[in-house]
CHARMM-style PDB file with segment names, atoms N, HN, CA, C and O in Angstrom:
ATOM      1  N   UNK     1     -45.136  82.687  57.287  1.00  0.00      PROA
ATOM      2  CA  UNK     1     -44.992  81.518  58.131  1.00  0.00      PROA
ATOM      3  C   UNK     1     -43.886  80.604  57.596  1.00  0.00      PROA
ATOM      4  O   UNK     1     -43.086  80.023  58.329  1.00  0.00      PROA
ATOM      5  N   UNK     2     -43.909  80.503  55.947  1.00  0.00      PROA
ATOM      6  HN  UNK     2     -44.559  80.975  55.351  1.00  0.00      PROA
ATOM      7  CA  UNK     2     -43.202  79.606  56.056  1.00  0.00      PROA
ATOM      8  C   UNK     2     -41.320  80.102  56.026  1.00  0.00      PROA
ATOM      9  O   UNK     2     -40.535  79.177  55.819  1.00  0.00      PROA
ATOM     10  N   UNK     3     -40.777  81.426  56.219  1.00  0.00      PROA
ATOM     11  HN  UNK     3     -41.414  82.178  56.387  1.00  0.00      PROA
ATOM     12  CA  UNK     3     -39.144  81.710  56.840  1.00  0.00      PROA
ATOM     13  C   UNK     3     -39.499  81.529  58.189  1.00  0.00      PROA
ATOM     14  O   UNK     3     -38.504  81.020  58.706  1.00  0.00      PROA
ATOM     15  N   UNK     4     -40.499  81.687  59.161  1.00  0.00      PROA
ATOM     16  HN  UNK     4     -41.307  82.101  58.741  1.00  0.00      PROA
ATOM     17  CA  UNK     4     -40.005  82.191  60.364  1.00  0.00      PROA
ATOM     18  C   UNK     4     -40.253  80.419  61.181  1.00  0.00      PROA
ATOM     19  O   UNK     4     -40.021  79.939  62.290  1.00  0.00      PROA
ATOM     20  N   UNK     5     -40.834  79.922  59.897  1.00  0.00      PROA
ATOM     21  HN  UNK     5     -41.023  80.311  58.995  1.00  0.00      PROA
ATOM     22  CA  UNK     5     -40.854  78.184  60.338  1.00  0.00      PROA
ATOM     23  C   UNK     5     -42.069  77.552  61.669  1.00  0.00      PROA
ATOM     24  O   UNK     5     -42.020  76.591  62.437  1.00  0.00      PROA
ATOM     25  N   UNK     6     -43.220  78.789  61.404  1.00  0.00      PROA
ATOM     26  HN  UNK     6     -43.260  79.569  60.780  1.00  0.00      PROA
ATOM     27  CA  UNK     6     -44.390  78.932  62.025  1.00  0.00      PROA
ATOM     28  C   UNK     6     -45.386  78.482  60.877  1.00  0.00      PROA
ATOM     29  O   UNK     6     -45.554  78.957  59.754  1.00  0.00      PROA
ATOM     30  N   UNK     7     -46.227  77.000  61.767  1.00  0.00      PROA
ATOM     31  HN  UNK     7     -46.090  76.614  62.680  1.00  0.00      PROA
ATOM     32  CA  UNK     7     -47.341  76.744  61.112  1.00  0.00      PROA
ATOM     33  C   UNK     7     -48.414  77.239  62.166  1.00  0.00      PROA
ATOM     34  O   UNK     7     -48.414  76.761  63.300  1.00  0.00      PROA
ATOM     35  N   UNK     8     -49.392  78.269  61.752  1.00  0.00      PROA
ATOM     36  HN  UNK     8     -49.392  78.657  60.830  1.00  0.00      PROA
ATOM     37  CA  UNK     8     -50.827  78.694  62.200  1.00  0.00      PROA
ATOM     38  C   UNK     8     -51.392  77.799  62.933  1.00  0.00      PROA
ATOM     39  O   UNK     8     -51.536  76.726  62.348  1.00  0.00      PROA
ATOM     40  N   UNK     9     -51.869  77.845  64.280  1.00  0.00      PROA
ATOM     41  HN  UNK     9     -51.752  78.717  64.756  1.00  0.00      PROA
ATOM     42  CA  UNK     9     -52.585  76.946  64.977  1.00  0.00      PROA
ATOM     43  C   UNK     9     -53.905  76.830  64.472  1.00  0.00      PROA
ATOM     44  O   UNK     9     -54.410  75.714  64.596  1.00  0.00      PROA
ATOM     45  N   UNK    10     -54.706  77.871  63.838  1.00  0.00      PROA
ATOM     46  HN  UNK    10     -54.296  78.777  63.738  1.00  0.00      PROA
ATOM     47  CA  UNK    10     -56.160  77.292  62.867  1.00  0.00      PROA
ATOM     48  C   UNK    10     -55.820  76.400  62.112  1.00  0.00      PROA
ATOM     49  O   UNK    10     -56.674  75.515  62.163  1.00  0.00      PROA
ATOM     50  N   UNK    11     -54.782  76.075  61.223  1.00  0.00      PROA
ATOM     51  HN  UNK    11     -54.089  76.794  61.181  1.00  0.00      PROA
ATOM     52  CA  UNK    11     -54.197  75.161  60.359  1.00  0.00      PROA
ATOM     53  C   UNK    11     -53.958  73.824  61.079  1.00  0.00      PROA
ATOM     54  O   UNK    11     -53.636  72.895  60.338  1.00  0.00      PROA
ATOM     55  N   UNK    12     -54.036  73.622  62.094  1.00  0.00      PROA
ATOM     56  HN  UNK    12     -54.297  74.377  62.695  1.00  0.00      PROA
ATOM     57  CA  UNK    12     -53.598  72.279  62.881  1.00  0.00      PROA
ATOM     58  C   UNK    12     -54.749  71.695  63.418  1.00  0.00      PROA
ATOM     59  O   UNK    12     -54.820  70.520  63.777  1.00  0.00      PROA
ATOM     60  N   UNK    13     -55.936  72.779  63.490  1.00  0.00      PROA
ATOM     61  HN  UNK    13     -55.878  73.734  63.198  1.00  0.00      PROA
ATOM     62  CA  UNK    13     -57.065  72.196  64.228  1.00  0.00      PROA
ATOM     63  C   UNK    13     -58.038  71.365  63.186  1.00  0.00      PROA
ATOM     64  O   UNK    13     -58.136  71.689  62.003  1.00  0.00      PROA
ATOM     65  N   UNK    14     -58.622  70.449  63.670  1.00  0.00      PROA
ATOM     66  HN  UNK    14     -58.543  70.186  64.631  1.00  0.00      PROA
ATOM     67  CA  UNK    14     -59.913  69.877  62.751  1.00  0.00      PROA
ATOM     68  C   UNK    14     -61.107  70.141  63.436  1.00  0.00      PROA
ATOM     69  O   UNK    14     -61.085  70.358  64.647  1.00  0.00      PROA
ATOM     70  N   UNK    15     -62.043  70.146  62.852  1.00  0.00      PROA
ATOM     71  HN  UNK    15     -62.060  69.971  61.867  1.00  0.00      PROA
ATOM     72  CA  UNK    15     -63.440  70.273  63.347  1.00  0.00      PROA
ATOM     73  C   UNK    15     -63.929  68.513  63.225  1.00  0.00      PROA
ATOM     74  O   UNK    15     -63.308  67.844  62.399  1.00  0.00      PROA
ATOM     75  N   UNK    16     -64.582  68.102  63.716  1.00  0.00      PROA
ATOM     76  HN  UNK    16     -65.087  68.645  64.387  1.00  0.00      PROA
ATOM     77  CA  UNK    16     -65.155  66.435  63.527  1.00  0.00      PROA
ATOM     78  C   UNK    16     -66.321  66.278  63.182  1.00  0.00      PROA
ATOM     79  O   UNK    16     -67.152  66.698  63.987  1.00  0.00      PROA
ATOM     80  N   UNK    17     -66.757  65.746  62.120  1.00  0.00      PROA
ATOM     81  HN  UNK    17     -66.082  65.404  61.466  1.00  0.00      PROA
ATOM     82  CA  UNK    17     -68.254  65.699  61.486  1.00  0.00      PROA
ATOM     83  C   UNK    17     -68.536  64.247  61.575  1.00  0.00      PROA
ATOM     84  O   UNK    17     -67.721  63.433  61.141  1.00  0.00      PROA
ATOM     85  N   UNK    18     -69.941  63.797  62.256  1.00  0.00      PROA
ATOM     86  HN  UNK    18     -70.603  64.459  62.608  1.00  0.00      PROA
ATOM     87  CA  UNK    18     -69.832  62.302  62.114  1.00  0.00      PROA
ATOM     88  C   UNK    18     -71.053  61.911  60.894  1.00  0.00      PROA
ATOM     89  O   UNK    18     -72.125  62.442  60.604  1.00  0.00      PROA
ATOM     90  N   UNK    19     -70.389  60.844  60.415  1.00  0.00      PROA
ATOM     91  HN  UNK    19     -69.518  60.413  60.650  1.00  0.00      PROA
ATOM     92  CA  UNK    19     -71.700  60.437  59.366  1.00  0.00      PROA
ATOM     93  C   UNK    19     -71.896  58.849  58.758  1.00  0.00      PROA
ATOM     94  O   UNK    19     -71.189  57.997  58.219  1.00  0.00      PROA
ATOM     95  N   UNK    20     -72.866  58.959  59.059  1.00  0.00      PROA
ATOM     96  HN  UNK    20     -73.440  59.651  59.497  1.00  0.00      PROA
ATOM     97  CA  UNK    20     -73.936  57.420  58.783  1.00  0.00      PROA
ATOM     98  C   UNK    20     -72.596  56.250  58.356  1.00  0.00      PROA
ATOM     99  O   UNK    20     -71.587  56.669  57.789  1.00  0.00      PROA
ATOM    100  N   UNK    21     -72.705  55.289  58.591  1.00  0.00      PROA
ATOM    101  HN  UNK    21     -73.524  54.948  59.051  1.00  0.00      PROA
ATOM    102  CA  UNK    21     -72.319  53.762  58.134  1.00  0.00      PROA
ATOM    103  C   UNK    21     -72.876  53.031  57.342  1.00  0.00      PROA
ATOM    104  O   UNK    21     -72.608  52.616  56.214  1.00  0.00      PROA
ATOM    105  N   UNK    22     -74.024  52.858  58.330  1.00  0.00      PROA
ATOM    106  HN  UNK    22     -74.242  53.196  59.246  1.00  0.00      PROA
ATOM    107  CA  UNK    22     -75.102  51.620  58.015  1.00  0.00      PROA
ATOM    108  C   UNK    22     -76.090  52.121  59.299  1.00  0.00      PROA
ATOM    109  O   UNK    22     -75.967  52.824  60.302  1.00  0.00      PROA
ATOM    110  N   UNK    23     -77.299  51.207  58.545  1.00  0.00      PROA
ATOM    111  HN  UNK    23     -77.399  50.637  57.730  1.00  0.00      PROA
ATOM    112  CA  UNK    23     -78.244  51.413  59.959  1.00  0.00      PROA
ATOM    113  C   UNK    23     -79.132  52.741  60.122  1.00  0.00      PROA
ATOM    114  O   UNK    23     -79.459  53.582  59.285  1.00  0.00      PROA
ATOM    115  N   UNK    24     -79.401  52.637  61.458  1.00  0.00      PROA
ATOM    116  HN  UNK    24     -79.135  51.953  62.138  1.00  0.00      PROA
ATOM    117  CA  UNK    24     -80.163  54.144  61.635  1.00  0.00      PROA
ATOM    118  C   UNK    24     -79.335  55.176  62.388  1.00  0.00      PROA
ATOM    119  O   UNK    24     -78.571  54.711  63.235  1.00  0.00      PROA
ATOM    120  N   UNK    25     -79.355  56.634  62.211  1.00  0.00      PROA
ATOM    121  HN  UNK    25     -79.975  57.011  61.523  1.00  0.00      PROA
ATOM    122  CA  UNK    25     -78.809  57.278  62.317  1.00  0.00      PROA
ATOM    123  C   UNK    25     -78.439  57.870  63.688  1.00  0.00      PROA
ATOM    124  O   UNK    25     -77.466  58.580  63.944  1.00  0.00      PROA
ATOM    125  N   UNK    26     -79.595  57.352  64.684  1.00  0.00      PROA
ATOM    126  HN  UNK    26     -80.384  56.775  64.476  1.00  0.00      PROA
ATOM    127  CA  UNK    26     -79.851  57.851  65.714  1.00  0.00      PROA
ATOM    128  C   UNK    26     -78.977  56.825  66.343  1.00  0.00      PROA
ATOM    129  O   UNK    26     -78.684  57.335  67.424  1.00  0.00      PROA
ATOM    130  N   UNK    27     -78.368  55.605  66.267  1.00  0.00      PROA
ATOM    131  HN  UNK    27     -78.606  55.190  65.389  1.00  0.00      PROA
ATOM    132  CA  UNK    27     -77.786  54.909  67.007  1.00  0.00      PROA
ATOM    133  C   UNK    27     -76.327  55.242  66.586  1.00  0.00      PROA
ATOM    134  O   UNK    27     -75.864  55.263  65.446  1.00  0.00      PROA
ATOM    135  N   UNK    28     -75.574  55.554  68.034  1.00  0.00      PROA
ATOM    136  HN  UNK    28     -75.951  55.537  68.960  1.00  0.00      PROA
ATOM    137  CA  UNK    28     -73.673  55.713  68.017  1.00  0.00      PROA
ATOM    138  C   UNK    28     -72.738  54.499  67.035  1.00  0.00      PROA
ATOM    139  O   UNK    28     -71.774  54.732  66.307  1.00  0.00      PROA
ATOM    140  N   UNK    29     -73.292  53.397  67.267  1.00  0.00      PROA
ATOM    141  HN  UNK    29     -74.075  53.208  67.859  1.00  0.00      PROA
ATOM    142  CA  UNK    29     -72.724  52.470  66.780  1.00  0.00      PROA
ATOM    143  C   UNK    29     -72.416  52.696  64.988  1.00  0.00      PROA
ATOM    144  O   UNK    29     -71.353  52.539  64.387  1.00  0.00      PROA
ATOM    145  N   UNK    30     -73.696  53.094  64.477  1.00  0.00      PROA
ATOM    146  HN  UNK    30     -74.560  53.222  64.965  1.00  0.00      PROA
ATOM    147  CA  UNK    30     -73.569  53.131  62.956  1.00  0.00      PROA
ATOM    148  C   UNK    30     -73.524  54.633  62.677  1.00  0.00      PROA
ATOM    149  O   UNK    30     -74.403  55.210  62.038  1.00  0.00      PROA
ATOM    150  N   UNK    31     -72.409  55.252  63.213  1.00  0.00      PROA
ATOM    151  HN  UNK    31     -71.695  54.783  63.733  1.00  0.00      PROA
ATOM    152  CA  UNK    31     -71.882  56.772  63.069  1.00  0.00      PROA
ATOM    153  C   UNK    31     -70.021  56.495  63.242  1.00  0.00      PROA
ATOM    154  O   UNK    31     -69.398  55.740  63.988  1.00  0.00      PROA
ATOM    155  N   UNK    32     -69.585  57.418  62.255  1.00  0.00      PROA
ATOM    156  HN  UNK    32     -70.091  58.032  61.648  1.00  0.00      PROA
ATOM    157  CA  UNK    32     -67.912  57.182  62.127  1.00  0.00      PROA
ATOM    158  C   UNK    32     -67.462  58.798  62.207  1.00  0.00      PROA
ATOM    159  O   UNK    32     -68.237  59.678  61.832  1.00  0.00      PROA
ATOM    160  N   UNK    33     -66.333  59.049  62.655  1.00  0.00      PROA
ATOM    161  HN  UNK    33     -65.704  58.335  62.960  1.00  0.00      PROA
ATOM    162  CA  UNK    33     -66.089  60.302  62.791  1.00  0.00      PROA
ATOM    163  C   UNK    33     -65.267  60.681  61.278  1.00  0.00      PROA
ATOM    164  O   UNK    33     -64.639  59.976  60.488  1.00  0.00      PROA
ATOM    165  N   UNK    34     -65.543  61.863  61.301  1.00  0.00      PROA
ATOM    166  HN  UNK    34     -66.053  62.436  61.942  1.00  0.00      PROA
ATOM    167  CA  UNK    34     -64.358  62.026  59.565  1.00  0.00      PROA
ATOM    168  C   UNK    34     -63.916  63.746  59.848  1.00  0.00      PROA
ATOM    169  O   UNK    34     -64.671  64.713  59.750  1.00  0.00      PROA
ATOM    170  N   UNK    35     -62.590  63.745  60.187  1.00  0.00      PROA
ATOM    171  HN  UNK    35     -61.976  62.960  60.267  1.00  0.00      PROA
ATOM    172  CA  UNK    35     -61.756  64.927  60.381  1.00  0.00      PROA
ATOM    173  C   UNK    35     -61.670  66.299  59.245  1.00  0.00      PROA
ATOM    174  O   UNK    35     -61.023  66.348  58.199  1.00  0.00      PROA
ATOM    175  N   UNK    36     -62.187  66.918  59.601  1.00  0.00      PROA
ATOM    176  HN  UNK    36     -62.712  66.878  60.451  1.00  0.00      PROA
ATOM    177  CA  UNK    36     -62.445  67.717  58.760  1.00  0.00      PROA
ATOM    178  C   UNK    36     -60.969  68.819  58.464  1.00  0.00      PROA
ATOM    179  O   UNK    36     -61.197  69.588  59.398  1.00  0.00      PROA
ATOM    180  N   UNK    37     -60.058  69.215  58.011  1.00  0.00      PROA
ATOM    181  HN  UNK    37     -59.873  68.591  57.252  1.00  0.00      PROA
ATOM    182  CA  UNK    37     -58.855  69.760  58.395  1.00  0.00      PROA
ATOM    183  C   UNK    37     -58.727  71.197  57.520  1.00  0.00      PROA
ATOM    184  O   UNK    37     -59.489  71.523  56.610  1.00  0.00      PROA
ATOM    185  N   UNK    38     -57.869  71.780  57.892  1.00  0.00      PROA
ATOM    186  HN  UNK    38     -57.250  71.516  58.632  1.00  0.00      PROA
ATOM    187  CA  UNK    38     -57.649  72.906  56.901  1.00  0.00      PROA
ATOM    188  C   UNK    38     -56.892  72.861  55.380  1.00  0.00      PROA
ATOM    189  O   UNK    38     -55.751  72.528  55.061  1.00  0.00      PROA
ATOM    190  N   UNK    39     -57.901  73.287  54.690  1.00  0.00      PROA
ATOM    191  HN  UNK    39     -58.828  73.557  54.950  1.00  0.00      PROA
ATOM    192  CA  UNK    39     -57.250  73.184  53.127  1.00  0.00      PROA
ATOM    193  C   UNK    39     -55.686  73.976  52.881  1.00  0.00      PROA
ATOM    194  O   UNK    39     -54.749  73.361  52.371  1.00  0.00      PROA
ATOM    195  N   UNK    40     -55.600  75.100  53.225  1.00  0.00      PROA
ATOM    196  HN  UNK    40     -56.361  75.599  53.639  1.00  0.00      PROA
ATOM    197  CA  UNK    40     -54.312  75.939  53.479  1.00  0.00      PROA
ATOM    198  C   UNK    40     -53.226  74.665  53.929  1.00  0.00      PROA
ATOM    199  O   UNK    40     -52.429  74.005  53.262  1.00  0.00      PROA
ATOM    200  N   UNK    41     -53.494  74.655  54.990  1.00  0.00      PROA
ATOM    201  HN  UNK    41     -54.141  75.191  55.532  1.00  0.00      PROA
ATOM    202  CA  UNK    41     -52.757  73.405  56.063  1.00  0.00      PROA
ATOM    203  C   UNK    41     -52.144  71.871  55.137  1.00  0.00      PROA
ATOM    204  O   UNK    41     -50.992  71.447  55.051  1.00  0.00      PROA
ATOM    205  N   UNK    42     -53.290  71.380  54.611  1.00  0.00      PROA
ATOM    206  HN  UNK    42     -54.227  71.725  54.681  1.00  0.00      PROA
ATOM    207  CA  UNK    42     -52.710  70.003  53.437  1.00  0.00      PROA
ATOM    208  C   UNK    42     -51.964  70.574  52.223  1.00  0.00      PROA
ATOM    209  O   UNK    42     -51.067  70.094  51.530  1.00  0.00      PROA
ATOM    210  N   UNK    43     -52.559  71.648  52.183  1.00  0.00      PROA
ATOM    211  HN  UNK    43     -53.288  72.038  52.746  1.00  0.00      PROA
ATOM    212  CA  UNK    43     -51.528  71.907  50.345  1.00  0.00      PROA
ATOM    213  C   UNK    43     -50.327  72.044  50.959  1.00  0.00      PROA
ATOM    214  O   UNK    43     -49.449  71.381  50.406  1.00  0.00      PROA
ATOM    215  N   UNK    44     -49.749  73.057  52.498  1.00  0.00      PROA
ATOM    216  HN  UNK    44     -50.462  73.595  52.947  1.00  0.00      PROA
ATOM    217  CA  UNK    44     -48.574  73.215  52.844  1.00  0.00      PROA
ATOM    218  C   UNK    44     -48.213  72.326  52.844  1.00  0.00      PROA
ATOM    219  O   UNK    44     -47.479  72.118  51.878  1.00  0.00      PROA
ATOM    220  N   UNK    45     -48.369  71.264  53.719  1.00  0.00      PROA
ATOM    221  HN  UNK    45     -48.966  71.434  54.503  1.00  0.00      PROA
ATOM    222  CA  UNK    45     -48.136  69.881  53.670  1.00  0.00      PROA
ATOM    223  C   UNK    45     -47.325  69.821  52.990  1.00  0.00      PROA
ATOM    224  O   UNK    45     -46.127  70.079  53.106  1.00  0.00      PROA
ATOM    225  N   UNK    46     -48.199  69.301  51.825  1.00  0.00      PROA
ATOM    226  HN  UNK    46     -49.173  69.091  51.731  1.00  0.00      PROA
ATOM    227  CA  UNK    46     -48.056  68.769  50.383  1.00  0.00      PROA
ATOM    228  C   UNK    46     -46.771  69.123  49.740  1.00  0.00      PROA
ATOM    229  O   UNK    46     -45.946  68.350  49.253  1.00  0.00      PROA
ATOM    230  N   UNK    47     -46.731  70.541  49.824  1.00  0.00      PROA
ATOM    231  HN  UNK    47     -47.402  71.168  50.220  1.00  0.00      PROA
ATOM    232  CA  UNK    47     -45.949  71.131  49.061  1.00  0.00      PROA
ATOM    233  C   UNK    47     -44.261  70.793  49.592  1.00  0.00      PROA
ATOM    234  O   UNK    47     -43.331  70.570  48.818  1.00  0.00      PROA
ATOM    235  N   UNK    48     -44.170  70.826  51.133  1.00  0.00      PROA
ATOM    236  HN  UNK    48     -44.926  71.007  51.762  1.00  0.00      PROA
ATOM    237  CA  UNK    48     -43.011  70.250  51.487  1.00  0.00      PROA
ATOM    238  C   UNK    48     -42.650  68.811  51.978  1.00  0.00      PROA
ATOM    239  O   UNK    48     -41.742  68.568  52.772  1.00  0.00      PROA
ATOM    240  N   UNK    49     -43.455  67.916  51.422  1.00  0.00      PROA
ATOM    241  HN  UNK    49     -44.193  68.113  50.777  1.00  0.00      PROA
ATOM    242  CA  UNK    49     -43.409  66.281  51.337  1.00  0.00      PROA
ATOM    243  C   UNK    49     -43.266  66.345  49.954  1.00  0.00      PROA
ATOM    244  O   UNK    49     -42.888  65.175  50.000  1.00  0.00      PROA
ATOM    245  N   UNK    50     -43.219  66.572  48.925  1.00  0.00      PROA
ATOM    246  HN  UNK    50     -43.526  67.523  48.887  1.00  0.00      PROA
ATOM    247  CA  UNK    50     -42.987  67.159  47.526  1.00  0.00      PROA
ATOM    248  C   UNK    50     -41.381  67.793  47.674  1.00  0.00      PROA
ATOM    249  O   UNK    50     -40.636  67.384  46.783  1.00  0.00      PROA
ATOM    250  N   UNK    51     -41.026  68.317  48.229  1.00  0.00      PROA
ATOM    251  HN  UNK    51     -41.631  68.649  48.953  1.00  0.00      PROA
ATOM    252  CA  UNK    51     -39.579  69.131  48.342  1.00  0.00      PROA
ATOM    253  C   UNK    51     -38.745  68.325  48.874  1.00  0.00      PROA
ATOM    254  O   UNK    51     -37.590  68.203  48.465  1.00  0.00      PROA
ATOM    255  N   UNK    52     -39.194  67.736  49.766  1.00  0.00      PROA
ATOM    256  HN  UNK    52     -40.132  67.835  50.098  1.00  0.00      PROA
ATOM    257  CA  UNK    52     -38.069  66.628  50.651  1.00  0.00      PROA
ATOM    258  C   UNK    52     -38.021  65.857  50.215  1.00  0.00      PROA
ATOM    259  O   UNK    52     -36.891  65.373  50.156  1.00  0.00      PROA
ATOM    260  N   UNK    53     -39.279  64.999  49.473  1.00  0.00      PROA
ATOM    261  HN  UNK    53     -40.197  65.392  49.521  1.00  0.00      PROA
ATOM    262  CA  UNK    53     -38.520  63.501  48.697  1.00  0.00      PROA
ATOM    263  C   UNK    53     -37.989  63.999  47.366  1.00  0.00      PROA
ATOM    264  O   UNK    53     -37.499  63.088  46.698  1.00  0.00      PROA
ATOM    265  N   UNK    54     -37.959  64.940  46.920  1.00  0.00      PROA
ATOM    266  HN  UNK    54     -38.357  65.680  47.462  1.00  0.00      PROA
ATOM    267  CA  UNK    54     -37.228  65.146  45.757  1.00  0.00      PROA
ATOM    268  C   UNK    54     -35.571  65.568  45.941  1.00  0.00      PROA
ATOM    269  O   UNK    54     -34.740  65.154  45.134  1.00  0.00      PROA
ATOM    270  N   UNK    55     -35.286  66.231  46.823  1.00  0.00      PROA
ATOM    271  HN  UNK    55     -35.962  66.567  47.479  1.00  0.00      PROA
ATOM    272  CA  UNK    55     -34.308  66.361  47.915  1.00  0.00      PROA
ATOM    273  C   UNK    55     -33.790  65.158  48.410  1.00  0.00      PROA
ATOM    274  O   UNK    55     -32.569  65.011  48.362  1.00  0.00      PROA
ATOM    275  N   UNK    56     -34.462  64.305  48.858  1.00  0.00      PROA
ATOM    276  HN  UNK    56     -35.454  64.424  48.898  1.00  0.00      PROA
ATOM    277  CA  UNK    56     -33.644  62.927  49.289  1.00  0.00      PROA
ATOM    278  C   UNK    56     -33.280  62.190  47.709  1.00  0.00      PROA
ATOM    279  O   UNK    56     -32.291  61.646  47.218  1.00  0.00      PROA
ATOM    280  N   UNK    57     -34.686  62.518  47.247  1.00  0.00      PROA
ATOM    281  HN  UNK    57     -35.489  62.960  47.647  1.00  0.00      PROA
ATOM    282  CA  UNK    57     -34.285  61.163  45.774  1.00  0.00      PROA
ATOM    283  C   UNK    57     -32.933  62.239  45.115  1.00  0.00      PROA
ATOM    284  O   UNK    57     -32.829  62.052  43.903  1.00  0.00      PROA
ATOM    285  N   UNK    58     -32.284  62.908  45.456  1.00  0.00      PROA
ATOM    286  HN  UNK    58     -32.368  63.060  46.441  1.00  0.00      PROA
ATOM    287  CA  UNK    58     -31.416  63.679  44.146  1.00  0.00      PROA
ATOM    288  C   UNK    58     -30.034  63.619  45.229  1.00  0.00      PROA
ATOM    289  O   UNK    58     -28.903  63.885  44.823  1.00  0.00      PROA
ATOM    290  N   UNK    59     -30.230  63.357  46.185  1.00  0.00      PROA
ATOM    291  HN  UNK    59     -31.149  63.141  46.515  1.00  0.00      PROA
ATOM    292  CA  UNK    59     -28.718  63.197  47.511  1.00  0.00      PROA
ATOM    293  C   UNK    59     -28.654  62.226  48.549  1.00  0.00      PROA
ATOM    294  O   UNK    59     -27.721  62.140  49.348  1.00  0.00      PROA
ATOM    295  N   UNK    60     -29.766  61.422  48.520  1.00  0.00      PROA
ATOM    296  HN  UNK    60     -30.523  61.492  47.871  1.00  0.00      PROA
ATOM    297  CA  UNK    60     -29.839  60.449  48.735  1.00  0.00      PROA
ATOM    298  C   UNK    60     -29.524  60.544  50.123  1.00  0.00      PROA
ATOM    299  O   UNK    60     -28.748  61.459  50.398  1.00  0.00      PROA
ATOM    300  N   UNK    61     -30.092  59.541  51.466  1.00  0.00      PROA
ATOM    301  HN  UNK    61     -30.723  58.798  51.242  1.00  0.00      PROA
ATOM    302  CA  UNK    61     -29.756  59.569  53.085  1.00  0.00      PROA
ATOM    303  C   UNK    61     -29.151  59.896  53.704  1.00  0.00      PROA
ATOM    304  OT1 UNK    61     -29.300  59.653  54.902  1.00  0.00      PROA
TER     305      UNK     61
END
């Protein structure tokens, strides 16, 4: 994926898990959503937000 400059569409998807605030559980109000994402997917990330600012910091805008 990463020569042909294809990121995996499983890699882009999140699943959504909601969980407690405050309060009781059964009410919407005191429930928050939290994105669950692909681990593969953030390290890629990572790895080329890591390459590019080191790339800008060494040649600058």
């Amino acid at each position: 994926c990463w020569e042909a400059g294809h990121f995996p569409q499983q890699w882009k998807e999140a699943n959504i898990a909601m969980r407690p605030t405050s309060g009781k559980m059964l009410q919407l109000e005191n429930l928050s959503p939290t994105s669950l994402t692909s681990c593969i997917g953030k390290l890629l990330e990572h790895i080329i937000l890591t390459r590019l600012s080191k790339h800008m910091e060494d040649h600058g805008p």
